[in-house]
N, C-alpha and C positions, 0 to 999 in steps of 0.2 A: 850927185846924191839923189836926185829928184827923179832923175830918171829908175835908179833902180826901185824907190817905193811906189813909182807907178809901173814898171814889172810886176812887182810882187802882188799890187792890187790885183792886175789885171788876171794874174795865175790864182788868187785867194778868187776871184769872181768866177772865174771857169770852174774853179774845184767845187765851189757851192753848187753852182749849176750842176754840176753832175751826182753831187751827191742828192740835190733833190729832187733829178728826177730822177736817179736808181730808188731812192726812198720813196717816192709817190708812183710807181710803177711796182716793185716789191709788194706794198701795202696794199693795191689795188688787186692783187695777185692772190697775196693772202699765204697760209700755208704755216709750215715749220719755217721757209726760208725769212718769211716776214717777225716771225716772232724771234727768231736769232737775233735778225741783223736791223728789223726798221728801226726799233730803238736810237739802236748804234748810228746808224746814218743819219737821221734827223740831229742826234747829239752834236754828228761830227760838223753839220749843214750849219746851226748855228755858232759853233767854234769859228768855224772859218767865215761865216758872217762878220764873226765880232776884227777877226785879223784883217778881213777886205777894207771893213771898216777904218780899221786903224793905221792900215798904207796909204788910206785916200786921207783922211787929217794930214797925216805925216806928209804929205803930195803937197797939201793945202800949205802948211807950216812951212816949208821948204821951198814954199814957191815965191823969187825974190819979186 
């Protein structure tokens, strides 16, 4: 069980990473595409903060 919540951390840590550099690269960019979407991806960056976060507990709890 311990191993799959540190999978999960590990794939929630990568997804952040990406979204915050597509978000911090978008924004530096500027344009229509930054006003669609930077919102959106800083929204999603902190979501999957909160999930990475809570794989690594779950990691911690789980660990005998």
């Amino acid at each position: 069980m311990n191993s799959i919540f540190f999978t999960l951390m590990l794939i929630a840590m990568g997804l952040t990473l990406i979204a915050l550099t597509a978000g911090i690269i978008l924004m530096g960019k500027g344009g229509e595409a930054n006003i669609a979407y930077g919102n959106k991806l800083m929204r999603a960056r902190v979501i999957l903060q909160g999930v990475a976060i809570a794989c690594f507990a779950l990691v911690i709890l789980t660990t005998s």
